[in-house]
C-alpha positions, 0 to 999 in steps of 0.5 A: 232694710239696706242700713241692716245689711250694712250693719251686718256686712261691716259685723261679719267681714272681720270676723270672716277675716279672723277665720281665714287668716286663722286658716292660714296661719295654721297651714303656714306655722303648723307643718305637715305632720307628713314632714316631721321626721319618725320619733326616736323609739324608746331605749329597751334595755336589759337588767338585772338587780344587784345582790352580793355573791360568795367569792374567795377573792385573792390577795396579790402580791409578789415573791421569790423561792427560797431555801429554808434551811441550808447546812455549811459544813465546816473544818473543826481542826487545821488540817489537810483534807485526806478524802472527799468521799462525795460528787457535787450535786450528789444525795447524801445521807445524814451520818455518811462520810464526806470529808476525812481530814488529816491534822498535822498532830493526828498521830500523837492526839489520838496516841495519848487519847487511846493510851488514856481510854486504855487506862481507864477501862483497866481500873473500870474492869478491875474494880468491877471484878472485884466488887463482883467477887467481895461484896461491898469491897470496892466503895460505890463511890469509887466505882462510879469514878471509875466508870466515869473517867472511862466513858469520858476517855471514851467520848474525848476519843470520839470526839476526835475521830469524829473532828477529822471525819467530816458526816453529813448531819442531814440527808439533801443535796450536797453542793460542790466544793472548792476543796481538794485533796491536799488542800491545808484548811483552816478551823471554820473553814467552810467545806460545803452545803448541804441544802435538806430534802424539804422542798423550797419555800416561797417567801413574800410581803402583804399589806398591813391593810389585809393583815386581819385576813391572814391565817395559817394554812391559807392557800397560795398560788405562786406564778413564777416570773409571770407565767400562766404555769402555777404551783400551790402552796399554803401560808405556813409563818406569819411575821408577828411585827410589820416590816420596819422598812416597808411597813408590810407582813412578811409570810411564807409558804410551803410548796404542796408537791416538790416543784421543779422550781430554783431558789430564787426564781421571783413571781406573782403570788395570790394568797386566798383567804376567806371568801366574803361577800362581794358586788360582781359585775361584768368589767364592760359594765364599768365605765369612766369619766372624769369623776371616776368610775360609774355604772348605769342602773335604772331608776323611774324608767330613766337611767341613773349614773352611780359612782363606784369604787372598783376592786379588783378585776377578775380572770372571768371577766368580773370586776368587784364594786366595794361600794357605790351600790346597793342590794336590789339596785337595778343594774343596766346590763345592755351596751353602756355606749349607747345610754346617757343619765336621765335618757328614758328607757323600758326593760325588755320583756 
């Protein structure tokens, strides 16, 4: 009886010892889950899922004002200038006189030039008579001379007037003129300009990238020397051939109200043509690293880092994204700052 309780001491003792040291172990290895820090809640997020917008998307460039088209007036004869009937700067008609000139042969051209239309009306006259009163008695090819040589006497004295008087072949604005009355001028001399009524047009080079966007009659809007402050216009020439120098398209525009803009007064220029379809984003949403620019979408409950290629920012805030993402992606709009790729996350409710 005493070696069976032996027996059974020696049986359980060490299995009494397994137990307690198991005991112990586990309060010793095992912390108190009183101690163990608060688990990190998980991320709540906001999203929303990607799908193209309609947008007008400008073409950005720079230009300058020019003057389409601008009149020099210039001396057909010598001579000596004998008025100037104008002030500089002042609105002229086309027809009104500006500039009478006085050659030094004036007097003996315009003699001979009236002796000789003279003549001619005379023989005009009388064989016109003459045919009126005998029928048939004057040849009609003799008639037709006569009046021929008549209406050329004419025109020759015309013509000479018109050399020493100086019109205005347009209405605008006249410049000012270093001219002055007894000034002897010389045939090609240049008197003044006359810069036409037509308001200045905007000249400005595009990238051949864009060239399949161009149409006449897009919209412009020109922002001269960088200020907030625009004037509208629309495309109203398109060069048929590239730049050989930039390499770019040349365009010009016409302003759609007279502005109070110089020639020559140089600016940013957004050229709108047709609106296309396009990814928007909030530029916040935007983030970079060293592999480029990326945004955060969600992916499985985890987030997902996506390269993409920007376009261009907008004034509301917005970027474009040419490429990189697709309709229907789920797009992270909460704070970039606090997400990481592969962190869990659970959209707001």
């Amino acid at each position: 009886m005493c070696s069976n309780k032996k027996k059974l001491f020696f049986i359980l003792t060490p299995v009494i010892l397994l137990i307690v040291v198991a005991i112990i172990g586990y309060y010793l290895i095992i912390p108190n889950k009183s101690t163990l820090p608060p688990q990190k809640p998980v991320t709540t997020v906001s999203v929303s899922k990607l799908h193209k917008q309609k947008i007008a998307l400008p073409i950005i460039t720079y230009g300058k004002t020019i003057i389409p088209t601008e009149v020099t007036l210039q001396s057909q004869v010598n001579a000596s200038i004998a008025k100037i009937n104008f002030k500089p700067g002042e609105h002229v008609k086309k027809g009104q006189l500006l500039f009478e000139l006085t050659p030094t042969d004036i007097t003996n051209q315009l003699k001979r030039l009236s002796a000789k239309l003279e003549l001619s009306k005379e023989q005009f006259d009388r064989l016109q008579k003459l045919n009126e009163l005998y029928k048939g008695g004057v040849s009609t090819i003799d008639l037709i001379q006569a009046k021929t040589n008549y209406q050329q006497d004419l025109s020759q004295l015309q013509d000479a007037h018109a050399i020493y008087q100086i019109v205005a072949p347009i209405d605008g604005v006249i410049s000012d003129t270093f001219i002055a009355i007894g000034d002897f001028v010389q045939t090609g001399t240049s008197l003044a300009k006359i810069t036409p009524d037509t308001n200045l047009q905007l000249i400005y080079q595009i990238s051949s990238d864009n060239i399949s966007k161009l149409k006449l009659n897009q919209k412009v809007l020109f922002y001269p020397n960088n200020s907030a402050q625009s004037y509208t216009a629309h495309v109203s020439y398109i060069a048929a051939s590239l730049d050989p120098q930039t390499y770019n398209l040349q365009l010009r525009a016409d302003f759609d109200q007279h502005t109070p803009l110089l020639a020559n007064t140089f600016g940013k220029v957004e050229q709108f043509p047709d609106a296309q379809n396009v990814f928007l984003v909030a530029q916040n949403l935007v983030q970079t690293d060293s592999k480029g620019f990326f945004v955060y979408t969600l992916a499985n409950g985890k987030v997902t880092k996506q390269y993409v290629l920007t376009g261009l920012p907008l004034a509301n805030g917005k970027i474009v994204i040419n490429s990189g993402v697709n309709d229907w992606d789920i797009l992270i709009t909460s704070n970039p700052n606090e997400l990481s790729e592969g962190q869990s996350v659970k959209v707001k409710s």
